[in-house]
C-alpha positions as CSV (number, residue, x, y, z in Angstrom):
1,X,63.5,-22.9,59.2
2,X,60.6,-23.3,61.1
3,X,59.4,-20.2,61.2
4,X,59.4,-20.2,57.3
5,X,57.5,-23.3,57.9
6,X,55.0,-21.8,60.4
7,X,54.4,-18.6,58.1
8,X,53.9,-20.5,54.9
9,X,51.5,-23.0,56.3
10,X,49.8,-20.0,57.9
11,X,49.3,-18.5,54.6
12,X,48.2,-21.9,53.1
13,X,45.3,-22.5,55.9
14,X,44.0,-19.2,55.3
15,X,43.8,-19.8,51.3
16,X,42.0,-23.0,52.1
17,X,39.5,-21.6,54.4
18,X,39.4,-18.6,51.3
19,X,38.5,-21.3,49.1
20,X,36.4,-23.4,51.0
21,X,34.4,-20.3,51.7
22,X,34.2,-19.5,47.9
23,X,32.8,-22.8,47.5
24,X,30.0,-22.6,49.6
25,X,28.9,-19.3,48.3
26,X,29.2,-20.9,44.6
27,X,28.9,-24.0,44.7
28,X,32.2,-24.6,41.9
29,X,34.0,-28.4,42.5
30,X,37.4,-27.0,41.9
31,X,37.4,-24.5,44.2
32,X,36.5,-27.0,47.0
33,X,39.3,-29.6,46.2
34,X,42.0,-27.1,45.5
35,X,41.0,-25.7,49.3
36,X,41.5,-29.4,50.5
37,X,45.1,-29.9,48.6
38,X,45.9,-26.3,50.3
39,X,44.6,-27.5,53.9
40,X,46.1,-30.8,53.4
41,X,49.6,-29.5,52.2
42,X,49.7,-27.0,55.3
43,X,48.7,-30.1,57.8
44,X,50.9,-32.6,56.7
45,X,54.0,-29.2,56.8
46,X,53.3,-28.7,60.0
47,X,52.8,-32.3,61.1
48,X,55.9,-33.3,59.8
49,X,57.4,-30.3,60.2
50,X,59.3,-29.6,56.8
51,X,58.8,-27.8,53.8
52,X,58.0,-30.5,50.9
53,X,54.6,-30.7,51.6
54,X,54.4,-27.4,50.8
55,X,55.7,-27.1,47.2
56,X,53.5,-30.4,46.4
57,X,50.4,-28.6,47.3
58,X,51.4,-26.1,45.1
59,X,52.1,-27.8,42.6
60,X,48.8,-29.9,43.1
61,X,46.6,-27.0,42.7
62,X,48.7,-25.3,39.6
63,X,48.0,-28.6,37.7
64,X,44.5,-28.9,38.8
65,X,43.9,-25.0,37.5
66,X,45.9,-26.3,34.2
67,X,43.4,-29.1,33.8
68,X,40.5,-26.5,34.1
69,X,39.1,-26.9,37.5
70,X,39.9,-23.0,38.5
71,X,36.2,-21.3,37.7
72,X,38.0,-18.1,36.3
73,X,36.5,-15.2,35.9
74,X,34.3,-16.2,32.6
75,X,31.4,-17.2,35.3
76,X,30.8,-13.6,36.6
77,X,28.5,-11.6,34.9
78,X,29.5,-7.9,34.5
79,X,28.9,-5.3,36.4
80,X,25.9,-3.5,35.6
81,X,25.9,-0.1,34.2
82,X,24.0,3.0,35.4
């Protein structure tokens, strides 16, 4: 079980640093907290050492994108045609 632990909170560091990357390049709110919840949820798993920290930061971040802080796509401009 720890293993599963290790491997998901792996996964979950590395979508924070993804999105706390995003957010310096753009700038967006959203992005920036939903990379803390993930970087929280992964510390507080591997602190504790069990998996419901995990499925809460999912769930965090699913009902922060419901409430409208995910940026979307809609902010990208097309790509320009030669």
């Amino acid at each position: 079980m720890n293993l599963i632990i290790y491997v998901f909170s792996a996964s979950f560091v590395l979508m924070a640093l993804a999105l706390l990357f995003t957010y310096q390049r753009t700038g967006h709110y959203g992005v920036f907290v939903m990379g803390l919840v993930y970087g929280a949820a992964a510390g507080t798993a591997l602190a504790l050492m069990h998996w419901w920290p995990l499925a809460a930061g999912f769930v965090i971040v699913w009902v922060l994108k419901l409430i409208g802080l995910d940026p979307g796509t809609k902010d990208v401009p097309p790509p320009e045609k030669s």
